[in-house]
N, C-alpha and C positions, 0 to 999 in steps of 0.2 A: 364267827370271826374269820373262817379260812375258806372263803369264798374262793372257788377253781380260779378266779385271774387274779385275786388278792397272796399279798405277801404271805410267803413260808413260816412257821414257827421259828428257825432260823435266822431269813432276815428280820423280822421283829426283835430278837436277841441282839441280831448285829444291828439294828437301830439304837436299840435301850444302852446300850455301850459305847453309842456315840455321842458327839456333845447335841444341844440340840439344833443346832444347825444342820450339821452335819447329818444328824438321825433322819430328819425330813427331804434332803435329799436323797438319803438313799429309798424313803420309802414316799416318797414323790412318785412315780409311774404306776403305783399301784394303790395308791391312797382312796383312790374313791371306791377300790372296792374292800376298805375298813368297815368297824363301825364308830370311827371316828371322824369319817366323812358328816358334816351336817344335814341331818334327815329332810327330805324334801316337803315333810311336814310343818317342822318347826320353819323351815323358810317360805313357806304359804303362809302359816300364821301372822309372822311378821309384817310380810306382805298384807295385809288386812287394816294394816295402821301407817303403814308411811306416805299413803298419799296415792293420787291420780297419776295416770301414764303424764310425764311431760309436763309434773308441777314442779319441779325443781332444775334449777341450774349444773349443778357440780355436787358427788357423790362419791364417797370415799369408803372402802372395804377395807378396815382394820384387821391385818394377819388374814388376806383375804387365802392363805392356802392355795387351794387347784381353782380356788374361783366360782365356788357354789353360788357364793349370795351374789354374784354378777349378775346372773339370772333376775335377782329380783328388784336389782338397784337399776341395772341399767335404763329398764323402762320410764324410769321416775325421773332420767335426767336429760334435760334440753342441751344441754353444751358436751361434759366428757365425765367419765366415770374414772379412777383410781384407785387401784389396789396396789397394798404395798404390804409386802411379805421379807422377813430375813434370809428364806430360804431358797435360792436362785432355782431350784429343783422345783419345787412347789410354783415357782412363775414360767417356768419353761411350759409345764405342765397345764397350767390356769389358762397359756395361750395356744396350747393346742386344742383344751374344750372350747373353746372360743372360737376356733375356727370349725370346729365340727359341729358346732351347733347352726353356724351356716344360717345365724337369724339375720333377717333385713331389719337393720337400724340404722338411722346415722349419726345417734351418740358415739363417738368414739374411746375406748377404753386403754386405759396407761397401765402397765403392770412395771413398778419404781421396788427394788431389792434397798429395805432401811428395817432401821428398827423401831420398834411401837414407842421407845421411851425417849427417842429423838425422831418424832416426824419431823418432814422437811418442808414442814408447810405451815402458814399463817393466814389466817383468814380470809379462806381459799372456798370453803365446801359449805353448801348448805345442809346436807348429813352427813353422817358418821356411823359407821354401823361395824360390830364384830360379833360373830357367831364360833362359839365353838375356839378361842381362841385366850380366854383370861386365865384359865390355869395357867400360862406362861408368863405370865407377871410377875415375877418375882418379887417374895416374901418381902414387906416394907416398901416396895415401889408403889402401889396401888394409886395413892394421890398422884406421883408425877406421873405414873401413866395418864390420869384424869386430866392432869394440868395440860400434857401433852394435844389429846385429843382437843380442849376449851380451846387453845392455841392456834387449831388447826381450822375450827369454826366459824362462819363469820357470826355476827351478834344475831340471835333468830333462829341459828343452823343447832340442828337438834343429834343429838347421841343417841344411837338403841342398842339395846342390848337383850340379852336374855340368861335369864338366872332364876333362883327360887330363894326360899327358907330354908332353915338349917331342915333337913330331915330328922325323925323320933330318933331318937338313939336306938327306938325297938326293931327299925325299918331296915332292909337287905341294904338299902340303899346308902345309907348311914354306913353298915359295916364293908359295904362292897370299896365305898369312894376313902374311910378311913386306913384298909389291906391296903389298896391302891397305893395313897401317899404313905405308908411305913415302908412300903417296898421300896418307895424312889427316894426316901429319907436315906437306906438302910446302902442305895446302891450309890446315892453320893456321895457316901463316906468311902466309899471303897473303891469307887471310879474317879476319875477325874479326866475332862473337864466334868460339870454337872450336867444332867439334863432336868430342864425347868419343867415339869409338867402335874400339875395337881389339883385335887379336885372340891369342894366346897371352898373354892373360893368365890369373891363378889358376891356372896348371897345379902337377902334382905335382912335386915334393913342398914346393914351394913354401907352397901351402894347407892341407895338414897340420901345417906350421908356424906359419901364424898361426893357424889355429884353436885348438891347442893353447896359444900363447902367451896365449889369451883366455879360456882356463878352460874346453876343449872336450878332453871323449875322443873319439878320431876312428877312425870306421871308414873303411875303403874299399872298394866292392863292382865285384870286377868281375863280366864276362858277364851284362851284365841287357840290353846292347842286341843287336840283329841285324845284319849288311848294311846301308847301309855306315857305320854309328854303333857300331862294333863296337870303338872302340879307345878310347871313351868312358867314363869311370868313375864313377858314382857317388859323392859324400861325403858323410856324415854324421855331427857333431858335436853331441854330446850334451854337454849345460852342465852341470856338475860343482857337484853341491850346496858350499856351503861354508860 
């Protein structure tokens, strides 16, 4: 985790005690060298299913963060790409990798500071993609965030995402992500504002049910990741003309 140009133990603590707005600005300049940045694995995989360089129009990064999955959207779209993050810290940052990637494209790319449970968009974008970003859903939102995204789709325009099954209860992973969330339970009680961040959420088949209850045909793809993201699935929900 304490990669030489990644954040202090410290600033981590002065993150976790901020709201989470807040927490991601301060740990915005050093975020990609987390391991909560999204592995450039899982954004290859993805990659393997959204389509040919320059088959879509308009493309949308949900909580696109520093702007990882730009990388993979961008190529896929003829007209502009959009990311839209709450965190102006995280969008400063998104448009700095952007300019130091120094790629020749002439998709053009928007980074717009909102929130995932009010985008400000209406049947705008032919994808919709969030990596690394649904633990910040808050408990009971889950559908309007779904209704949010259908909203922002035109009829056609598909959602991805990536998620799994519940873990064995026997599995590290189980008790790793369940320590995780008592710890952020344990510290909203006793901080305030909260910070939203937790972990087995959206899993299967939980998310094939609200996307479908939103007007979404859903695939599910497995075997697209490697070692050790290998029990990670794919989704993809296609907005059903009506």
């Amino acid at each position: 985790m304490f990669h030489p140009q990644g954040p202090t133990f410290w600033e981590l603590a002065r993150q976790a005690l901020s709201s989470t707005e807040q927490g991601y600005d301060l740990l915005a300049p050093k975020f990609d060298y987390t391991p909560f940045r999204t592995p450039e694995e899982i954004l290859d995989g993805m990659a393997k299913v959204l389509g040919p360089p320059r088959s879509i129009d308009n493309g949308l990064d949900i909580a696109c963060g520093t702007g990882a999955a730009i990388r993979i959207l961008r190529p896929l779209c003829r007209r502009r790409v959009v990311g839209i993050d709450f965190s102006q810290g995280m969008l400063d940052q998104a448009r700095k990798n952007l300019e130091a990637a120094e790629v020749e494209q002439s998709c053009p790319v928007e980074f717009v500071q909102g929130e995932i449970l009010h985008l400000p968009f209406e049947n705008e974008f032919d994808l919709a993609l969030t990596v690394g970003s649904l633990g910040h859903v808050p408990r009971g939102k889950e559908s309007e965030f779904v209704g949010q995204v259908a909203k922002a789709l035109r009829p056609g325009g598909r959602f991805a995402l990536v998620t799994a099954n519940m873990p064995p209860l026997t599995s590290p992973a189980w008790w790793a992500a369940r320590t995780f969330n008592g710890a952020m339970h344990l510290r909203n009680l006793l901080v305030r504002p909260p910070f939203i961040m937790f972990y087995l959420t959206f899993l299967l088949p939980e998310t094939k049910r609200l996307l479908s209850e939103h007007g979404f045909k859903v695939e599910v793809h497995d075997d697209l990741f490697a070692r050790p993201f290998r029990g990670l699935k794919m989704v993809v929900g296609t907005k059903i003309a009506v």
